[in-house]
N, C-alpha and C positions, 0 to 999 in steps of 0.2 A: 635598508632601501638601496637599490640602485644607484652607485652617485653620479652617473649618466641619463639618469633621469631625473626630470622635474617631481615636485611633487606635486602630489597628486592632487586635482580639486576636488573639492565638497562634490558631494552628488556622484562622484565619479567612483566610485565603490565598484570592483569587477564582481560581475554574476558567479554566486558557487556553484561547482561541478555538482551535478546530481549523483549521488551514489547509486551507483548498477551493479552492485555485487561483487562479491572479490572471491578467491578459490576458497575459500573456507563457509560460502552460503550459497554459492552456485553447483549446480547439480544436472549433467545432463537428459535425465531421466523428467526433469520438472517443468512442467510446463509453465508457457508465460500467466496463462490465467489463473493455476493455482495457486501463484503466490503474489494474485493482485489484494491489495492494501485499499480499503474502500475512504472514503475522501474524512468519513469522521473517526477515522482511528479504530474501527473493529474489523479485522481481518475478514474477509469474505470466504476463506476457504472453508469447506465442509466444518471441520470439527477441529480443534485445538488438541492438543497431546491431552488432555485432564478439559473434559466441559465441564463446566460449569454451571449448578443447577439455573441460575439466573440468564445464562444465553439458550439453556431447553427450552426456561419459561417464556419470556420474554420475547416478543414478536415489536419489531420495530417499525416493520410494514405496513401493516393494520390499525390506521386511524381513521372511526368514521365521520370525526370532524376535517371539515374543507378549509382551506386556507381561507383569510379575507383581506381586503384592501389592506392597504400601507397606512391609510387614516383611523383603524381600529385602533382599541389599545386606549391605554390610561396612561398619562403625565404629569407629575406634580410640579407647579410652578409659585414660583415669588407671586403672592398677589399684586404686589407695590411695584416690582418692575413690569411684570402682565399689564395691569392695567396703566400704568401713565405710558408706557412703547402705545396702545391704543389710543388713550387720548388725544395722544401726539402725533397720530397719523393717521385718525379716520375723521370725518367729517358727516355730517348732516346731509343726506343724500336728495333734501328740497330744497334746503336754505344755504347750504354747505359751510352752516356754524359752525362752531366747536360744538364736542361734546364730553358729558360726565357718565364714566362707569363708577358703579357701587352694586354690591351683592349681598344679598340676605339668605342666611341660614334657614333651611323649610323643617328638612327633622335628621339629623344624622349629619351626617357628612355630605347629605343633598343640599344644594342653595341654588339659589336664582340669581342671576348676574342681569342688570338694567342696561341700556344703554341711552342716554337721554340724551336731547338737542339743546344748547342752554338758550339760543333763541327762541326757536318753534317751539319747545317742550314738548316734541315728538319721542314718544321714550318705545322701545321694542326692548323687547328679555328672553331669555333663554336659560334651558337649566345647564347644570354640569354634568349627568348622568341624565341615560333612558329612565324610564319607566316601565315596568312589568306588570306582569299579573293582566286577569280579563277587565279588570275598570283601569289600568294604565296609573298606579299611583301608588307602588311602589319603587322607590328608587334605588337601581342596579347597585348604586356603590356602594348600601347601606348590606342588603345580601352579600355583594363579594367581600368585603371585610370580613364578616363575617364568617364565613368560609374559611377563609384565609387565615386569621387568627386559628380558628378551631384545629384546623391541618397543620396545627404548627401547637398545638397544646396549651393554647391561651384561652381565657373567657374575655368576660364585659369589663372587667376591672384590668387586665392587659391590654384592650382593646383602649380602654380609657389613658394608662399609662404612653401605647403609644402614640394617640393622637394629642396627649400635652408635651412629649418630648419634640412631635414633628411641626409642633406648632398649627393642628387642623382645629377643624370644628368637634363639640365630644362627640363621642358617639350615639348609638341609638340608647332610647330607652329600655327600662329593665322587660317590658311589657313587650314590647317592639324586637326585641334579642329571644325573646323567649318564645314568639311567633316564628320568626327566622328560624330557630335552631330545630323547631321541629319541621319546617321547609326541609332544610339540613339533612335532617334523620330519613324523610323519605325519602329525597333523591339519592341516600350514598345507599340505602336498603336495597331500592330497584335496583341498580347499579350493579349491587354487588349478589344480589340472588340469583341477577342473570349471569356473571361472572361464575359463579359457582355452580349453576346446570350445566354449563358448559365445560367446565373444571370434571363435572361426573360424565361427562360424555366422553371428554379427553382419559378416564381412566378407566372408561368400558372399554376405548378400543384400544388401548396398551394390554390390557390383559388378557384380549378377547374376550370376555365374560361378565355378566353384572352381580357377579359374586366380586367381590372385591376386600383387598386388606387396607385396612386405614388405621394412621393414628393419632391417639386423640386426649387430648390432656386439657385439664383446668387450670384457670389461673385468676387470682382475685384482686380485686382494684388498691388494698391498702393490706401492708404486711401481715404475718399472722392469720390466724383462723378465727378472725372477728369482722370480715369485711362486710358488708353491707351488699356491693356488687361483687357478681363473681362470670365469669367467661367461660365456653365450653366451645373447641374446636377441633373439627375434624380433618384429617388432610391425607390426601391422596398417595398412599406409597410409592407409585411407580412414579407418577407427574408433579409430586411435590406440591398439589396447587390445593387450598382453600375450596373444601367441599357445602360443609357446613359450619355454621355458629350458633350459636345461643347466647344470650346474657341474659342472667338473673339477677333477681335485688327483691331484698328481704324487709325493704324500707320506702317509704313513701309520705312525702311531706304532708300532699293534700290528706290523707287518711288521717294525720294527727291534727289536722285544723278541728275537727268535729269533735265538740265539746261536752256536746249533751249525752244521754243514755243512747245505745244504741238498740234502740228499741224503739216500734210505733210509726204511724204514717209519716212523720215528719224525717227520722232515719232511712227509711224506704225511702223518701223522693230522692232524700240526698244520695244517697248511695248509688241507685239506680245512674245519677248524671256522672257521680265519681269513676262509677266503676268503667264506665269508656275510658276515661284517662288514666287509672289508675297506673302506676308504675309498680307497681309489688307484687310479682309473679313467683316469690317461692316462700313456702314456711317449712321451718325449719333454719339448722344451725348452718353457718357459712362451709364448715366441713361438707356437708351434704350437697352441696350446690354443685360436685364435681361427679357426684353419682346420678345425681335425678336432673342435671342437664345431658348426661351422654345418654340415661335411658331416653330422655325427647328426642333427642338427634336420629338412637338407632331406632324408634318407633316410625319415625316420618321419613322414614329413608328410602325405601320404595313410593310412598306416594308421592313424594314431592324431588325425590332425586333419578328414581327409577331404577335403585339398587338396593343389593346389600351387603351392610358387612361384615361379613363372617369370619375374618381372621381382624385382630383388634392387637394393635402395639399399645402396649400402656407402661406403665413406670414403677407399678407395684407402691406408689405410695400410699393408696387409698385403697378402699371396696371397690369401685367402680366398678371392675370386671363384675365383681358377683352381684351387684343389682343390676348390671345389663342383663344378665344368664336368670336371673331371677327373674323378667318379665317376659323372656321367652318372646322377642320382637317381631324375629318371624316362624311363632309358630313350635310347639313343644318337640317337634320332629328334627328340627333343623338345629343343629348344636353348634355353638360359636367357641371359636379357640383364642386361648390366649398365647401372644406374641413379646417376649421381653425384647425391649429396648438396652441395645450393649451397652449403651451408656450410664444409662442406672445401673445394672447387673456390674458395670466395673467397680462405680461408685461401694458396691457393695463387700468385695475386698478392701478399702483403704478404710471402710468404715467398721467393720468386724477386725482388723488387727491392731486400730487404734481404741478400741473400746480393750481389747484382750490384754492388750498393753496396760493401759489403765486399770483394768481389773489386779492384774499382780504385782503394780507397783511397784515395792520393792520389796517385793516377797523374792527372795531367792528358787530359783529352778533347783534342781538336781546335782548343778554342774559348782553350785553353791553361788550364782553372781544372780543379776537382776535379768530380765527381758529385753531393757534397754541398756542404751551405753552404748559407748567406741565398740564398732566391732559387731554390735550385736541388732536388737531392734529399733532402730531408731525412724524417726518422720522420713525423713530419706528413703531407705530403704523401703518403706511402706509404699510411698508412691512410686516407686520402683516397680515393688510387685503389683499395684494396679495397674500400670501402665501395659505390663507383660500378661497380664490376665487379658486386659480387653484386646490387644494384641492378637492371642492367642487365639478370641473368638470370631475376632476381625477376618482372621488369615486360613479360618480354617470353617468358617461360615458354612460349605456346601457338605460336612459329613461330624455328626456327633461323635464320634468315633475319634477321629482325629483330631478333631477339637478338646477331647476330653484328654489325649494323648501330649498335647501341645502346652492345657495347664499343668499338667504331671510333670514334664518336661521344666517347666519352671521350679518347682520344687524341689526335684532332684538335683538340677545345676547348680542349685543355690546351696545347696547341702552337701555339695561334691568336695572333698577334699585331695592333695598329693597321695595320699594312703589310700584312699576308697572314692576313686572318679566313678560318678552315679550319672553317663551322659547315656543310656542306651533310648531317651524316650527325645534325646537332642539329633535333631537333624545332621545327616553327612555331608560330606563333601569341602572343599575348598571353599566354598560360599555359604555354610552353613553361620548362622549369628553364633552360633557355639565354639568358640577358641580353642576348647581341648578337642572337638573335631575334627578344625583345621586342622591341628597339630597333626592330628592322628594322621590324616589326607595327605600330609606333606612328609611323614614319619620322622616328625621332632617332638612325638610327645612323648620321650624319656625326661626333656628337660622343660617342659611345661610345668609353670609354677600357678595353683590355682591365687584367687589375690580376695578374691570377694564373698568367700563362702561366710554362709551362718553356722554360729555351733552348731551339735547335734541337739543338745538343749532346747534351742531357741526353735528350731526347726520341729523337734517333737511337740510343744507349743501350739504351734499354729497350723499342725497337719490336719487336726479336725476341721478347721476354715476350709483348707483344701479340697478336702473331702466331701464338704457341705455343696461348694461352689464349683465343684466338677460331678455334679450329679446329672447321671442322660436326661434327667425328667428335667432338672432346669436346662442345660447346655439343648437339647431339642427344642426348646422356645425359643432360642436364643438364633436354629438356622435363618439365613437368609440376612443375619447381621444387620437387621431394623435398627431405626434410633429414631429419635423425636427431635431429632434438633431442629427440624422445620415448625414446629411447634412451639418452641422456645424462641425461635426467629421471629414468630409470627407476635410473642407475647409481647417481646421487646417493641414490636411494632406500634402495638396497642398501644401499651405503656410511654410511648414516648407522645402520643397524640393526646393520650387521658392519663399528663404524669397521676402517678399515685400521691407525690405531695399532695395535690391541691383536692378539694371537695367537688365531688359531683355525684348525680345523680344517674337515673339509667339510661336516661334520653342523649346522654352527654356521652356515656360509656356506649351507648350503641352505633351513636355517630365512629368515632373513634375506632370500632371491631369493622363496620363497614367499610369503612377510608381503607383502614391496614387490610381487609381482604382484596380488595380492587387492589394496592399497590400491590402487594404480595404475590398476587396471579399475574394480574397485566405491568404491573410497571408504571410509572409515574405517569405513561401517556395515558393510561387509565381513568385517572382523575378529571380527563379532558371531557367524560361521557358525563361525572358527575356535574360539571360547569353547565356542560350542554342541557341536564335534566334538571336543572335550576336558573334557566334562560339568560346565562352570565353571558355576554360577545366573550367569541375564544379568537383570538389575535394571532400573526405568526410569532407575536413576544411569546405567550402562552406556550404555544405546541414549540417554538424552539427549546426554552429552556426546560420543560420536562421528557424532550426525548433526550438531551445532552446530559439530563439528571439518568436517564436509562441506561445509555453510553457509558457512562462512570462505571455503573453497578455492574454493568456486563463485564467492563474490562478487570474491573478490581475481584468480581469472582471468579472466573480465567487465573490473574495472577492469583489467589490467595489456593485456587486448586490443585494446581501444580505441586508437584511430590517435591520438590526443593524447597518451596514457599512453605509446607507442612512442616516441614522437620528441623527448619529456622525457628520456626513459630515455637516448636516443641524444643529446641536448645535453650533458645528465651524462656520456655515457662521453668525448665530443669535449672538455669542458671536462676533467675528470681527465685526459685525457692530455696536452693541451695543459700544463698547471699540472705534470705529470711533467716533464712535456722540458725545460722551461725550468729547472723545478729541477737537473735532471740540468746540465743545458750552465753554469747559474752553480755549481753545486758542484764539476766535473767529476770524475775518477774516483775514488768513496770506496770500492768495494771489487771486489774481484780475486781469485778465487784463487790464492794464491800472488804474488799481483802488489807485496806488500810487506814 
């Protein structure tokens, strides 16, 4: 500090300089408006270096709910300080005695709060919450809980947990939660079918055509191929967005309450009122639920979408494709194509050389040593060449030809030795990923030493995998470098609404599929439509904190697009594995089933 100056008083903080750029971010070329910074942190200009599917999707403009008063909105207070602040300063507005508040619980979390004159015993009341519905007698707080728990993965026993930790009233009953929730199911349904007509309109005119490629994968409520529930969804190649769904369930409570013969009038009446509610829409094994829900989806896809889809990304884990091609959806004339997803088809190297591996064990090759070991095939090296495979299909998406060229290219480098350099299917130049290239480019490759080659052994080995997996017939499915990660985006979705720990049924997994397509398409302001179609008041608490929930998401998928953000990501997964293996090889086997 100055010792010419006093110091400084409280309050008396100088204003910081605004930063306006310095030579290293100013640009004469740039105008003032393109690099204006909008007031919640997402850049306004056109497009980012890398968009991000989540700022394609997501429209932050577009809410058809209206703001409302500054008096909206829910508060939880101390009863015991609420009411005696009241006592203590209101009065009797004839006699202007004192007065006594006391409140009674009606059903849920709804009560009635009195207000009585202890003179006059003039008493007026009021409730805590509206009322809904057309006779006005249900109460809003007992719905929005409800809701609210659900979007967040809880039922009536979470719900009950946490109104004893906050110290409220319990909640609703089993009978009263189970009216609610099918409330629930049909406001997030409408919601979300409209979302999704709109989703197929947004992917007619991206492609200009109502032929369309989509993809579509299953996914079931509890591990295994024993689930009860199971999910089928379709999504939009070009627009990433939730076209359609389907949920199946093989099971149903009310169905096993019926004890007698099914057989006779008596079976008939019953059945007859069951089967409106029934929840048990498929027979058959929970495997099946991923074939005979995509054939409903591609069946009603014109009538209720006003397209079709003719090119179908799948994963090749199941039939699927062939009982969709099997019911011929639109029409014996019209042939549908199958589309691989690169991300499986990678999967498909690291899984074929670790079965190869395992197969020969310690059977010696040719060269008289094992297939693994220092040096030779190890985990490492496996995920290596998956890595360079899907690579390969990534980079070279727009020609079979060059793609098939690209994994050859991998095989060769990796087989290359000082004696016998095998780079002619490796790219040229001073920028090529290929080292002995450079070399070559810069003419130092007399003393170029190879460092990472496989025997010739190990390499003879695993050329049929090669071979297998750079076929035109698969690498041709493979153009246009499809994947389903939107689909696995979307499972995760589900899944975190309807965890898989806990028990439920279908009405609970379809709440849960509708939520995750509305956020999935629109973004958390989304859910504002489902409030609106279950007559909840939507607050400016409401619409702030779920467009600032959208904000997040924009910006974190922005950063996590970006080509720097990717290949951190990808050092992090090479160093974790790396620091696995080695852990694993010095502890060696700690656990087995059954192995001790």
């Amino acid at each position: 500090m100055n010792p010419f100056t006093g110091k400084r008083k409280s309050g008396q903080r100088p204003k910081k300089r605004r930063f306006n750029g310095n030579q290293h971010c100013k640009s004469g070329n740039v105008s003032q408006e393109s690099s204006h910074v909008s007031p919640k942190g997402i850049s306004s200009t056109s497009e980012p270096v890398q968009t991000s599917t989540s700022r394609r999707k997501l429209d932050l403009k577009s809410s058809s709910v209206p703001f409302t008063s500054t008096f909206e909105g829910n508060i939880i207070f101390d009863k015991a300080l609420l009411f005696s602040f009241l006592e203590d300063n209101l009065c009797c507005k004839v006699c202007t005695g004192r007065v006594s508040i006391s409140d009674k619980r009606v059903a849920g979390l709804s009560s009635l709060m009195s207000i009585e004159c202890n003179a006059c015993k003039i008493q007026v009341s009021t409730r805590n919450s509206k009322l809904l519905g057309p006779k006005k007698n249900i109460p809003e707080i007992n719905r929005r809980i409800t809701y609210a728990m659900r979007s967040v993965g809880q039922g009536l026993e979470g719900m009950k947990t946490f109104c004893g930790i906050m110290d409220l009233y319990p909640p609703v009953s089993q009978n009263s939660y189970e009216l609610i929730c099918r409330r629930v199911n049909a406001a997030s349904k409408n919601v979300a079918i409209q979302s999704m007509k709109k989703a197929a309109d947004e992917e007619v005119v991206a492609v200009n055509s109502t032929d369309i490629t989509v993809s579509g994968d299953g996914t079931w409520k509890t591990r295994g191929h024993t689930s009860q529930i199971g999910v089928c969804t379709v999504i939009g190649a070009d627009t990433g967005k939730v076209i359609d769904v389907e949920v199946l369930s093989k099971a149903c409570k009310g169905c096993s309450r019926w004890k007698g013969p099914r057989v006779g009038s008596a079976f008939k009446k019953w059945h007859a009122r069951h089967s409106q509610v029934c929840t048990k829409n498929h027979i058959g094994s929970s495997g099946k639920m991923e074939g005979d829900g995509m054939v409903k989806l591609f069946q009603r896809s014109e009538s209720e979408r006003g397209v079709r889809y003719l090119n179908y990304i799948g994963d090749g884990d199941s039939s699927t494709f062939l009982s969709i091609s099997a019911c011929h959806p639109y029409g014996e004339n019209v042939p549908l194509s199958k589309v691989e997803c690169v991300g499986h088809v990678q999967k498909r190297m690291g899984s074929r050389l670790r079965k190869l591996k395992k197969k020969y064990g310690s059977k010696k090759l040719y060269d008289n040593k094992t297939i693994s070991g220092k040096g030779r095939l190890t985990d490492n090296i496996i995920d290596q060449l998956s890595v360079f495979y899907g690579n390969a299909i990534r980079q070279h998406s727009n020609s079979v030809k060059d793609m098939r060229n690209a994994v050859w290219a991998i095989y060769f480098h990796m087989r290359s030795t000082d004696n016998e350099p095998l780079h002619s299917f490796c790219p040229d130049g001073e920028t090529s990923w290929c080292k002995y290239n450079q070399a070559v480019s810069k003419g130092t490759a007399e003393t170029f030493h190879h460092k990472n080659s496989l025997p010739p052994a190990v390499m003879d080995a695993i050329k049929p995998i090669f071979n297998s997996l750079s076929h035109p017939e698969l690498l041709n499915r493979c153009l246009g470098a499809y994947t389903q990660n939107t689909n696995e985006s979307l499972n995760s979705v589900i899944w975190q609404i309807c965890p898989k720990i806990s028990g439920s049924g279908r009405r609970i997994a379809e709440i849960a599929v509708y939520e995750s397509v509305v956020r999935f398409n629109e973004g958390r302001l989304g859910r504002l439509d489902i409030m609106k179609e279950l007559e909840l008041c939507i607050s400016n608490n409401a619409i702030s904190s779920h467009k600032k929930a959208d904000i997040r998401r924009i910006k974190q998928g922005d950063r996590r697009a970006q080509q720097n953000t990717i290949e951190k990501r990808r050092e992090r997964r090479r160093a974790k594995a790396l620091v696995d293996s080695k852990l694993s090889k010095k502890e060696g086997l700690t656990y087995e089933a059954g192995g001790f």
